[in-house]
N, CA, C and O atoms as a printed pandas DataFrame, in Angstrom:
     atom_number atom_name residue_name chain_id  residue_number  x_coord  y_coord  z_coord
0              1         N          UNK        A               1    5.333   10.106    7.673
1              2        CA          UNK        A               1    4.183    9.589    8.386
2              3         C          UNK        A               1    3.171    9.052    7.371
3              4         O          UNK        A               1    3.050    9.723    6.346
4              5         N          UNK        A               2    2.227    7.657    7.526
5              6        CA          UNK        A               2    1.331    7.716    6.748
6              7         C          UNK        A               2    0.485    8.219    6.573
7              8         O          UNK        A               2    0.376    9.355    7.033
8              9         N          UNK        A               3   -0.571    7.634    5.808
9             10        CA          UNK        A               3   -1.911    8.529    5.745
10            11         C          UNK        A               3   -2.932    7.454    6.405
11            12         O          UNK        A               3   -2.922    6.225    6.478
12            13         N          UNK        A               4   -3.846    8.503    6.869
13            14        CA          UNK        A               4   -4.222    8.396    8.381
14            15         C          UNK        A               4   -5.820    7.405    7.516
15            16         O          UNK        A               4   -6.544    6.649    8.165
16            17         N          UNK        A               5   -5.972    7.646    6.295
17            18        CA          UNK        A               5   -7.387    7.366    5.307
18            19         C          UNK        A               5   -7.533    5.960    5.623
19            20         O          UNK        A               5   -6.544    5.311    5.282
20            21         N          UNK        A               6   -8.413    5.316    6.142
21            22        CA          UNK        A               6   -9.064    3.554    6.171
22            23         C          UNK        A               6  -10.277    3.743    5.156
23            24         O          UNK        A               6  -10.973    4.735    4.939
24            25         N          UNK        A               7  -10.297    2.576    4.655
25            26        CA          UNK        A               7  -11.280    1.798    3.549
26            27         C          UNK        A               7  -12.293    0.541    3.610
27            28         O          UNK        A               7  -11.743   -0.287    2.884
28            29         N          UNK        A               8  -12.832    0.282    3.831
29            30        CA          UNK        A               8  -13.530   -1.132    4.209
30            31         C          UNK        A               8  -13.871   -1.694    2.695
31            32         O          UNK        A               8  -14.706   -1.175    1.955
32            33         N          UNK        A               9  -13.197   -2.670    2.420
33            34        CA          UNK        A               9  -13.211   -2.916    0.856
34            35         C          UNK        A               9  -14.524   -3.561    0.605
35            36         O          UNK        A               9  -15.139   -4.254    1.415
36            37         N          UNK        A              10  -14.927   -3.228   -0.731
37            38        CA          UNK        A              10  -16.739   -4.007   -0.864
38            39         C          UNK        A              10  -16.095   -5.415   -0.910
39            40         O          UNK        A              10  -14.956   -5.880   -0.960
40            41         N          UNK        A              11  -17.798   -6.025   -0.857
41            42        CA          UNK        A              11  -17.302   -7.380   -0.620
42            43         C          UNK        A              11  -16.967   -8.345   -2.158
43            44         O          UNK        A              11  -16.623   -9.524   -2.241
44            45         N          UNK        A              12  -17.190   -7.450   -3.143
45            46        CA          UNK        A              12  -17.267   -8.336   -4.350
46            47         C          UNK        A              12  -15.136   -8.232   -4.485
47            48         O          UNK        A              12  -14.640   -9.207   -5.050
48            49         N          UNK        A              13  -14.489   -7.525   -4.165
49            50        CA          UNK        A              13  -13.476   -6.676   -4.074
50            51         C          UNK        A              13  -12.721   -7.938   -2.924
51            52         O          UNK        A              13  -11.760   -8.619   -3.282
52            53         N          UNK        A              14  -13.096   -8.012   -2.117
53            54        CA          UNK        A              14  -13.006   -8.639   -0.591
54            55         C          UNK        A              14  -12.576  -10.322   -1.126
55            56         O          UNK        A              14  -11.645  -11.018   -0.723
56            57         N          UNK        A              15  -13.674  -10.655   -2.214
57            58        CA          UNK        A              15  -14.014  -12.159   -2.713
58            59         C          UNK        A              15  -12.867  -12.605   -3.423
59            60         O          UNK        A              15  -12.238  -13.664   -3.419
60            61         N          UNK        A              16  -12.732  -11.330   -4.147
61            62        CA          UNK        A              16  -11.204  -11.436   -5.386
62            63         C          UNK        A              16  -10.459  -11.602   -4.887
63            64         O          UNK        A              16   -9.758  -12.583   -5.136
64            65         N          UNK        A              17  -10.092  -10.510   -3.624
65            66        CA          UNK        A              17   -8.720  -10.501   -2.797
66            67         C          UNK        A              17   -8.428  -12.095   -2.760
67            68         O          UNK        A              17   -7.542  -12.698   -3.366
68            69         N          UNK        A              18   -9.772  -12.804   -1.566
69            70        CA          UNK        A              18   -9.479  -14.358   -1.017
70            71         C          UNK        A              18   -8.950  -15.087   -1.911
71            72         O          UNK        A              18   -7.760  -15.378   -1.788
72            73         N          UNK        A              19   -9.676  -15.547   -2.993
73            74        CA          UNK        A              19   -9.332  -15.840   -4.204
74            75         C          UNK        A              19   -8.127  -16.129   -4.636
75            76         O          UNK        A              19   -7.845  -17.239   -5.088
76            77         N          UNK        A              20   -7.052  -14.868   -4.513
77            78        CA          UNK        A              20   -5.799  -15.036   -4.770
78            79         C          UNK        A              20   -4.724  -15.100   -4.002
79            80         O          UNK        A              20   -3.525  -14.857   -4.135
80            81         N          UNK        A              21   -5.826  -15.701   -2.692
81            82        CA          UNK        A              21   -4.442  -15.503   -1.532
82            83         C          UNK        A              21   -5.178  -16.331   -0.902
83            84         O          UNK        A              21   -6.286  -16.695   -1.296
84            85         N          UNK        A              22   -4.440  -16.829    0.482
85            86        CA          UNK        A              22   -5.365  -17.847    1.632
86            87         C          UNK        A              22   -6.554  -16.691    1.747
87            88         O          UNK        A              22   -6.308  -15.493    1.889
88            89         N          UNK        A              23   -7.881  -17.262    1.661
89            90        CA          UNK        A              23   -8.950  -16.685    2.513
90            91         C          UNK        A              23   -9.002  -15.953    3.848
91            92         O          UNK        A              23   -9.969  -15.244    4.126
92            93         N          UNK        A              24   -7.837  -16.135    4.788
93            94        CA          UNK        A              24   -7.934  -15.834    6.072
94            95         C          UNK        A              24   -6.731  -14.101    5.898
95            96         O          UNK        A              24   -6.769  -13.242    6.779
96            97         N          UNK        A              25   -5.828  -13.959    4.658
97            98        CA          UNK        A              25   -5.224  -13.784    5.008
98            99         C          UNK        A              25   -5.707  -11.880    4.400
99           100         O          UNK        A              25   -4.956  -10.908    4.482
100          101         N          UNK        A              26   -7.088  -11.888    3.859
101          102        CA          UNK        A              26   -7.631  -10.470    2.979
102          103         C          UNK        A              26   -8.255   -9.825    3.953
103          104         O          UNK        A              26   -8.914  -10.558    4.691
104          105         N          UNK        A              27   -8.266   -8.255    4.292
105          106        CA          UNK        A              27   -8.544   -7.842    5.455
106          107         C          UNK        A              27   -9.931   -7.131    4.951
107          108         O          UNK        A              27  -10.101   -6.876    3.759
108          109         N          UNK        A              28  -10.914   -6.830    5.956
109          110        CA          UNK        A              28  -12.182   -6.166    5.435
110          111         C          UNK        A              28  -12.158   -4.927    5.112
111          112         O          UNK        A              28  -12.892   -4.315    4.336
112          113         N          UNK        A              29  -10.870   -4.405    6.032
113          114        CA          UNK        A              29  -10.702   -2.566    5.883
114          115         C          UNK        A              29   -9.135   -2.497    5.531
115          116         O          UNK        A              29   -8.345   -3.326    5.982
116          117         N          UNK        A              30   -8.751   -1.438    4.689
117          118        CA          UNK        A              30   -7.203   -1.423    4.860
118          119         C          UNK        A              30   -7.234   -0.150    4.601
119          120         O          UNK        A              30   -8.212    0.475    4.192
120          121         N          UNK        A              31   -5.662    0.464    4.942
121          122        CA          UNK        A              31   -5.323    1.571    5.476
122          123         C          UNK        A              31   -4.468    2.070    4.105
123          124         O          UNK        A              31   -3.778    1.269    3.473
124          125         N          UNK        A              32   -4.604    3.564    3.702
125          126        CA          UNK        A              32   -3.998    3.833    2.851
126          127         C          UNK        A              32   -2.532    4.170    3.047
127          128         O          UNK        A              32   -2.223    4.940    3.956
128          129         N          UNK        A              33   -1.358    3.499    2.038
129          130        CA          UNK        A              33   -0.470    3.107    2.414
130          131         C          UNK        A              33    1.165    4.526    2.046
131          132         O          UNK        A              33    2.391    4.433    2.104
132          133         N          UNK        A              34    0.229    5.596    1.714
133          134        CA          UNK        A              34    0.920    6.588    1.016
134          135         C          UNK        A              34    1.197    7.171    2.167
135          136         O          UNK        A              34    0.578    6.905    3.197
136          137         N          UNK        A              35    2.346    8.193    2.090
137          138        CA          UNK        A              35    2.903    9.165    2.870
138          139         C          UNK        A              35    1.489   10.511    3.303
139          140         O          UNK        A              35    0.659   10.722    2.419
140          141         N          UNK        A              36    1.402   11.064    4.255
141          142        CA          UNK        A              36    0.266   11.495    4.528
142          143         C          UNK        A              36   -0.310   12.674    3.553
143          144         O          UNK        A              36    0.336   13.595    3.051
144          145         N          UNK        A              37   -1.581   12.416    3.436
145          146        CA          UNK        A              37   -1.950   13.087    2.374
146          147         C          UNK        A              37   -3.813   13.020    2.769
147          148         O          UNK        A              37   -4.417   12.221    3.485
148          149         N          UNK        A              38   -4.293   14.122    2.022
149          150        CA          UNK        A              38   -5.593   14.096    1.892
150          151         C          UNK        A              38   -6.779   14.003    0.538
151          152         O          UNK        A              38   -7.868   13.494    0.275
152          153         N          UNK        A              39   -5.577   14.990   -0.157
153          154        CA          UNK        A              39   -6.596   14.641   -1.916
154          155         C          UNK        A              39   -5.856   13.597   -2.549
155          156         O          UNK        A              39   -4.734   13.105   -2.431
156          157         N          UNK        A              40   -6.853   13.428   -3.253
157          158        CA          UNK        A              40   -5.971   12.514   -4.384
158          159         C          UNK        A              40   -6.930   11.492   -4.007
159          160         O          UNK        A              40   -8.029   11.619   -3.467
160          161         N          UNK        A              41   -5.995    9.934   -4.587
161          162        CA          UNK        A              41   -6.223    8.675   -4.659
162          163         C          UNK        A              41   -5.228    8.182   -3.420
163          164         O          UNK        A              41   -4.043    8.504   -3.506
164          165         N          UNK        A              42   -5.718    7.334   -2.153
165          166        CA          UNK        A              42   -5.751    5.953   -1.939
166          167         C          UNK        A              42   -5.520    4.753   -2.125
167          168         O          UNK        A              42   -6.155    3.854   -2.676
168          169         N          UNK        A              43   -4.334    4.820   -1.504
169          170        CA          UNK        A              43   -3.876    2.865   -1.747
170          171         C          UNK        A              43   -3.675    2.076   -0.432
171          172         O          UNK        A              43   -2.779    2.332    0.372
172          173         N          UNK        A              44   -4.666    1.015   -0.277
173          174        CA          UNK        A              44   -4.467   -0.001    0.493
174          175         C          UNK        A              44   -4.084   -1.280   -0.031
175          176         O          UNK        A              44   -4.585   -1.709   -1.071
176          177         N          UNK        A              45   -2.966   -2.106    0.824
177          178        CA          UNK        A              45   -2.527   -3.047    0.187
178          179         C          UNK        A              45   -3.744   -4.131    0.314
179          180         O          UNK        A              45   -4.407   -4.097    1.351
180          181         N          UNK        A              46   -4.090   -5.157   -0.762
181          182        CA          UNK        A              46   -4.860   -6.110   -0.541
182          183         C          UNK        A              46   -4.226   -7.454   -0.421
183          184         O          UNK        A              46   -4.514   -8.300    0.426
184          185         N          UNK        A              47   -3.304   -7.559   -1.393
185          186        CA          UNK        A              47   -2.599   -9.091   -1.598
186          187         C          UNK        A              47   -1.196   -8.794   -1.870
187          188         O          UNK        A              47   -0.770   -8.031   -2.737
188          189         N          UNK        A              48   -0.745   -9.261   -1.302
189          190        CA          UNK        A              48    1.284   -8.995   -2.135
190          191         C          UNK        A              48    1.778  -10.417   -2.296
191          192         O          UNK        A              48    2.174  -11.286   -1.520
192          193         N          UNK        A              49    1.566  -10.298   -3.851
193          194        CA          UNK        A              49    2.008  -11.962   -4.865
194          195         C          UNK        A              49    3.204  -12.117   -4.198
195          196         O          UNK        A              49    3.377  -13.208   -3.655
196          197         N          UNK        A              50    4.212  -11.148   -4.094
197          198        CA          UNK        A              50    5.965  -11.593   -3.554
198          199         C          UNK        A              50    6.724  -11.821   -4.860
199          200         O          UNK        A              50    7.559  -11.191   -5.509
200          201         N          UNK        A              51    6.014  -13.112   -4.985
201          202        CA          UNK        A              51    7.095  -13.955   -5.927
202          203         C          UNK        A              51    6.919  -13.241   -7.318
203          204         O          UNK        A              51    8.037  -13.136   -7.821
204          205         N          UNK        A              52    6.020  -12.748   -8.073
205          206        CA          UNK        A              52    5.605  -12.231   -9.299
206          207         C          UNK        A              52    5.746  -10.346   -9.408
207          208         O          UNK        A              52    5.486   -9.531  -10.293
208          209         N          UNK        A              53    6.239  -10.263   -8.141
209          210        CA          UNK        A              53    6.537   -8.734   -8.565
210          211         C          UNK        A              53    5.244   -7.671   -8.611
211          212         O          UNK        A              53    5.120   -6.626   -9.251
212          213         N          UNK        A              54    4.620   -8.130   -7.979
213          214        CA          UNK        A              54    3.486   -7.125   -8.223
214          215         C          UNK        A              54    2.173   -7.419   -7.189
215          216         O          UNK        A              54    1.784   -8.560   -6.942
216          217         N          UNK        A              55    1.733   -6.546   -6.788
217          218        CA          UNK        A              55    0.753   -6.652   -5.645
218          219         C          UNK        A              55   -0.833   -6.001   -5.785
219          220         O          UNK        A              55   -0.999   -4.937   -6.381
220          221         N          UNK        A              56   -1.748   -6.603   -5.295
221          222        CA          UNK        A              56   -3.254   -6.109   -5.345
222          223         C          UNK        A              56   -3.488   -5.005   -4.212
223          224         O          UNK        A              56   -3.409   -5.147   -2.992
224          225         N          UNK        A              57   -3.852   -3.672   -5.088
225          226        CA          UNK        A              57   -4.671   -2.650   -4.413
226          227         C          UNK        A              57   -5.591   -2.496   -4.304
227          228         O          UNK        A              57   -6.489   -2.838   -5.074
228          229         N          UNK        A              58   -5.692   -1.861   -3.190
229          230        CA          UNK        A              58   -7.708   -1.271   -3.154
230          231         C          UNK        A              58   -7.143    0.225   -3.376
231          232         O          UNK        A              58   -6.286    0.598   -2.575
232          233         N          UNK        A              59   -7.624    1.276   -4.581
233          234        CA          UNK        A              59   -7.624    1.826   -4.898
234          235         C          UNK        A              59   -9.226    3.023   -4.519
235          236         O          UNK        A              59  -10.346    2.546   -4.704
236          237         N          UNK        A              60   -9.105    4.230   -4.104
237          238        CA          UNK        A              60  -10.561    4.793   -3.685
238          239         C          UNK        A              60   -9.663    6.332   -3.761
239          240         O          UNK        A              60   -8.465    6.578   -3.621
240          241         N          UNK        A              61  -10.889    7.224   -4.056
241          242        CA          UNK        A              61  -10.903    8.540   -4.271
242          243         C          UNK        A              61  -11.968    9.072   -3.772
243          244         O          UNK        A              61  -12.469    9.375   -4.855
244          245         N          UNK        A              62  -12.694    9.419   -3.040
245          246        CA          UNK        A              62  -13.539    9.910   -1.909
246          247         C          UNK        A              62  -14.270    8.989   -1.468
247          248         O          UNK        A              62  -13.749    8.249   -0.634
248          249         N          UNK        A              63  -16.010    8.665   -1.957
249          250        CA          UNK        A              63  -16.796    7.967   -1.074
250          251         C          UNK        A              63  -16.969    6.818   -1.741
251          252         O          UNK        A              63  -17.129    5.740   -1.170
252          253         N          UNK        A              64  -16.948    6.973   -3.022
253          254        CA          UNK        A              64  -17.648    6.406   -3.997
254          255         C          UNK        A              64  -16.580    5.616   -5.004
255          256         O          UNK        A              64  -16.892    4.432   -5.139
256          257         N          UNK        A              65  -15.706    5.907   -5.544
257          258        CA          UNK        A              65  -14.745    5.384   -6.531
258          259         C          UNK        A              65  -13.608    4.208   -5.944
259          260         O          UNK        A              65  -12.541    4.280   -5.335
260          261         N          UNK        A              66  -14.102    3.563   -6.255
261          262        CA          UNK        A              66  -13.387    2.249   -5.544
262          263         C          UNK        A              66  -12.978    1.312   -6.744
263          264         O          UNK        A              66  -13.395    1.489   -7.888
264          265         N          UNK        A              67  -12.178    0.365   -6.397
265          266        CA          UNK        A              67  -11.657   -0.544   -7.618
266          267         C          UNK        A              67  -10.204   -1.152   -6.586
267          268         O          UNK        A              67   -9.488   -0.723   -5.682
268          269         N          UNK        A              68  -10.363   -2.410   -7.418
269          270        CA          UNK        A              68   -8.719   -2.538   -7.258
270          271         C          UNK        A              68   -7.975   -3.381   -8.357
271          272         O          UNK        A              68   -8.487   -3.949   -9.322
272          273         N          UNK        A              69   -6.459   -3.327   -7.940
273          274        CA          UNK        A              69   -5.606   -2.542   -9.262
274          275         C          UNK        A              69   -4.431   -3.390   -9.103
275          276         O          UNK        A              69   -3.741   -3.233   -8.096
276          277         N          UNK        A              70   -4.116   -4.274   -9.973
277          278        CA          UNK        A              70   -3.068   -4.876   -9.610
278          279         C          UNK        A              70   -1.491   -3.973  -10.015
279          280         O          UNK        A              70   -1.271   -3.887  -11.224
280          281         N          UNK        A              71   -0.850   -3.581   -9.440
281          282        CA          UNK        A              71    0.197   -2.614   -9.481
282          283         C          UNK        A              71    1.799   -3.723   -9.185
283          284         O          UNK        A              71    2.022   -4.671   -8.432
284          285         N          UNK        A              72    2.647   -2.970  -10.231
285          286        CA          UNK        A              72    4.398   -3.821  -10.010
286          287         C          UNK        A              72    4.591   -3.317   -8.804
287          288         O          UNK        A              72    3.972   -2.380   -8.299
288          289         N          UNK        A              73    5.298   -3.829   -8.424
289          290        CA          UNK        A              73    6.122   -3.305   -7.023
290          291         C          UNK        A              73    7.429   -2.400   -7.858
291          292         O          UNK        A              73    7.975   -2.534   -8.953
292          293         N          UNK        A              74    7.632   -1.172   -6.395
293          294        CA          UNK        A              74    8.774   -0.363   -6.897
294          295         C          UNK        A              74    9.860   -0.372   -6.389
295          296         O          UNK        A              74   10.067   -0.253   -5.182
296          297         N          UNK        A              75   10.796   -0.535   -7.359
297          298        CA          UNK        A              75   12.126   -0.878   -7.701
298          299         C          UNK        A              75   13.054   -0.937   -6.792
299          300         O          UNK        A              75   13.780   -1.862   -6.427
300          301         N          UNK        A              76   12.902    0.741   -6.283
301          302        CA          UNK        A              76   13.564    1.443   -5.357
302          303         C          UNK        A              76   14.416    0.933   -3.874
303          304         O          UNK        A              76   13.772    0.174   -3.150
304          305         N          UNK        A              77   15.717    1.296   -3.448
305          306        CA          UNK        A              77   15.868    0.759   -2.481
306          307         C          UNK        A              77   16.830    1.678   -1.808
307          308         O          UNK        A              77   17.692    2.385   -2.329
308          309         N          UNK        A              78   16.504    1.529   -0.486
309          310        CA          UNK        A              78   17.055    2.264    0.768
310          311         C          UNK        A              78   18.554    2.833    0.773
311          312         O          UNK        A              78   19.075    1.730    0.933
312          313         N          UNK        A              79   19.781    3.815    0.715
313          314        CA          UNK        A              79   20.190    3.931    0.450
314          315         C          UNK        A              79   21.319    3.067    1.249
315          316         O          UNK        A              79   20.708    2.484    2.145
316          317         N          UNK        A              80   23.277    2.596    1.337
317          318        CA          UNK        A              80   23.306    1.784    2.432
318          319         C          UNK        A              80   23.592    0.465    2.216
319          320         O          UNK        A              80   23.034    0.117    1.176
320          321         N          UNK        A              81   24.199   -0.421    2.714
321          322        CA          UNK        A              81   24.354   -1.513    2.279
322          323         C          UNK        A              81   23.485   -3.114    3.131
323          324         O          UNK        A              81   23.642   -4.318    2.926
324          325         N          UNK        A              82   22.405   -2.190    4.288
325          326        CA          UNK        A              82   21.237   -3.098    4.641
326          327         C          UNK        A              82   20.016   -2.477    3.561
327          328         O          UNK        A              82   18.926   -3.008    3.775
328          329         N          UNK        A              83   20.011   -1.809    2.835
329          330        CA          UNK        A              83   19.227   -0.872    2.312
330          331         C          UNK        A              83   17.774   -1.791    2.101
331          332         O          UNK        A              83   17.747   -2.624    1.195
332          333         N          UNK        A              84   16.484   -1.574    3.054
333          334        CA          UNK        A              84   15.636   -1.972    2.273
334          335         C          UNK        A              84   14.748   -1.653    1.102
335          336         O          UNK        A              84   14.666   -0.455    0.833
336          337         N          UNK        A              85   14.125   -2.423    0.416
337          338        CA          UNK        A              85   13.079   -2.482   -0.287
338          339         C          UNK        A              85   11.969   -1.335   -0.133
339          340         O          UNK        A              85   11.757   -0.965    1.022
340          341         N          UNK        A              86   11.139   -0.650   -1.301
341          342        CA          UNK        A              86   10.200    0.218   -0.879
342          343         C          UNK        A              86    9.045   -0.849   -0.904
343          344         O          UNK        A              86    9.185   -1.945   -1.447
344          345         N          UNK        A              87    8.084   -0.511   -0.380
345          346        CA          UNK        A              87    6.669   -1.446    0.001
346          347         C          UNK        A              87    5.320   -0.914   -0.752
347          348         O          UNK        A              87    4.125   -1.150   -0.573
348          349         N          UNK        A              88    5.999   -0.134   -1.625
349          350        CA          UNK        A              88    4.893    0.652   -2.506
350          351         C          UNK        A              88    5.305    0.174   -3.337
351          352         O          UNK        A              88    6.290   -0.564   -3.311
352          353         N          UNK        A              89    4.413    0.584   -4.650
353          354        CA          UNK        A              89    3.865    0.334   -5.803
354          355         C          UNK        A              89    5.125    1.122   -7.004
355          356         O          UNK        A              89    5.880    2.000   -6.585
356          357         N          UNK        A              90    5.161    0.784   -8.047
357          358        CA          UNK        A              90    6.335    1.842   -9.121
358          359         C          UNK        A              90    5.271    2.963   -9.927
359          360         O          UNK        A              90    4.338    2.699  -10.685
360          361         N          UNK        A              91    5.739    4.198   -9.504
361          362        CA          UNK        A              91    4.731    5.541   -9.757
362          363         C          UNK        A              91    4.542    6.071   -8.651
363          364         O          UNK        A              91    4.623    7.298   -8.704
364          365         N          UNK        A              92    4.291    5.600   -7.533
365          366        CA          UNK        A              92    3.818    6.306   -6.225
366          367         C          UNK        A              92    3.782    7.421   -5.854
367          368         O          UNK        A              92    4.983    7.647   -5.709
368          369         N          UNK        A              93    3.215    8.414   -5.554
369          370        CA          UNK        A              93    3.431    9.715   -5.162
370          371         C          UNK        A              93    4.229    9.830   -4.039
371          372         O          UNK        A              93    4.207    8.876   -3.262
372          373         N          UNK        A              94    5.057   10.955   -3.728
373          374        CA          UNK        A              94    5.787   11.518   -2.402
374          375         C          UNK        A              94    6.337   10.398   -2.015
375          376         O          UNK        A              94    6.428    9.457   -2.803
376          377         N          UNK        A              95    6.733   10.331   -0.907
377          378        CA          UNK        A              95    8.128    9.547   -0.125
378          379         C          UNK        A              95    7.827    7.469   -0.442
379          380         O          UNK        A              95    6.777    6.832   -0.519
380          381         N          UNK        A              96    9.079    7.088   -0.527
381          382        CA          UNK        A              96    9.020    6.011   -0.166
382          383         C          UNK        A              96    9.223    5.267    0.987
383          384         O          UNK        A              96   10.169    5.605    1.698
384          385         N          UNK        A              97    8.316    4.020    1.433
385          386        CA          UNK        A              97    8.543    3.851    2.833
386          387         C          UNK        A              97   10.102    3.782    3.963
387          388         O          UNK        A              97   10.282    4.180    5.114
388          389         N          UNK        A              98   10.933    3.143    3.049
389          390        CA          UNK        A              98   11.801    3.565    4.480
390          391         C          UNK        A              98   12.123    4.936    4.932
391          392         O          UNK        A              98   12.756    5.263    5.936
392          393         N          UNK        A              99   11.532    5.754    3.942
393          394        CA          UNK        A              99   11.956    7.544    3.875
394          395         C          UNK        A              99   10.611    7.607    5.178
395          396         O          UNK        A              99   11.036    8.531    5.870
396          397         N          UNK        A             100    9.833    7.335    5.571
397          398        CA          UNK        A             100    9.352    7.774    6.805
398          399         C          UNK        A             100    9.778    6.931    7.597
399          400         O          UNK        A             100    9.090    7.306    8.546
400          401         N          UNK        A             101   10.354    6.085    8.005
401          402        CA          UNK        A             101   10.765    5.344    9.309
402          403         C          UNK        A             101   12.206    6.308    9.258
403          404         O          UNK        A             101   12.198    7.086   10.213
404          405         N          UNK        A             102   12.928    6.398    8.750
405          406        CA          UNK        A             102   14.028    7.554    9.196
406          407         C          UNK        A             102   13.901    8.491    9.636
407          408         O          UNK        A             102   14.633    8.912   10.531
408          409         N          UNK        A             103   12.706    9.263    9.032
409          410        CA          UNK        A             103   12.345   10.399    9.437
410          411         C          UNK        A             103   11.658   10.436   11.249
411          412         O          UNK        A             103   11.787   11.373   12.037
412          413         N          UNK        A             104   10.907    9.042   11.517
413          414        CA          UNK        A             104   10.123    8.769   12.660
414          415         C          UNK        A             104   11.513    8.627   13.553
415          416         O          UNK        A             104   11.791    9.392   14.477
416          417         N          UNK        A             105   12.336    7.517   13.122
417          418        CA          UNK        A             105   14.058    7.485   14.381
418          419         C          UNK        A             105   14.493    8.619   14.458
419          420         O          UNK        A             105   14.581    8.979   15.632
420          421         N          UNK        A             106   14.918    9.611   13.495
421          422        CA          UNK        A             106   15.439   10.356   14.098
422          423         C          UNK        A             106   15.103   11.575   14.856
423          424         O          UNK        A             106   15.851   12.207   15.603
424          425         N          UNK        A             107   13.482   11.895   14.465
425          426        CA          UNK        A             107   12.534   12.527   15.425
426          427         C          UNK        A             107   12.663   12.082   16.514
427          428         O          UNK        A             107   11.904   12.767   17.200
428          429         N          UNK        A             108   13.267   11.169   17.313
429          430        CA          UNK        A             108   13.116    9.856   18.461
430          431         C          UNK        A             108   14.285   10.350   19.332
431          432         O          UNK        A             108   14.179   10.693   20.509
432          433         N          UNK        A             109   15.319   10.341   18.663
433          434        CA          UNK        A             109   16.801   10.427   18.460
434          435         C          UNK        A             109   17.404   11.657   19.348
435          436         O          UNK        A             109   18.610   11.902   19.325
């Protein structure tokens, strides 16, 4: 499951995002993108280059510590021969994303 944490990125943060992507396409708030959790650090996706391997975070640790972080994308892939891609970052803490959509189907199941 994710984590449940939203962010409303400052706007100097917000400006950069546009900057490196269509203007329409940088969101004002984003959702932290880690497996559910409460301490620690926060990652919302801001921009995903695609083509260059590496994507812009909004990075935050309680109220106050904000930044963002351009991070590689990780490596990792689904086990399987549709196996997808993880949608996180390389380092990430706890599960990678298709490891909770399996977990959500077969809760279903």
């Amino acid at each position: 499951m994710r984590c449940t944490h939203w962010r409303r990125v400052p706007l100097d943060l917000l400006r950069e995002a546009q900057r490196k992507s269509a203007p329409e396409c940088a969101d004002s708030a984003v959702q932290c993108q880690l497996a559910t959790h409460d301490d620690g650090e926060h990652y919302g996706l801001l921009h995903d280059v695609g083509e260059y391997g590496f994507a812009l975070w909004l990075r935050w640790c309680g109220s106050t510590d904000v930044e963002s972080v351009a991070l590689p994308d990780c490596p990792a892939i689904a086990p399987g021969p549709d196996g997808e891609g993880c949608c996180l970052f390389v380092g990430h803490i706890e599960r990678h994303t298709w490891e909770d959509t399996l977990e959500e189907i077969s809760c279903t199941s």
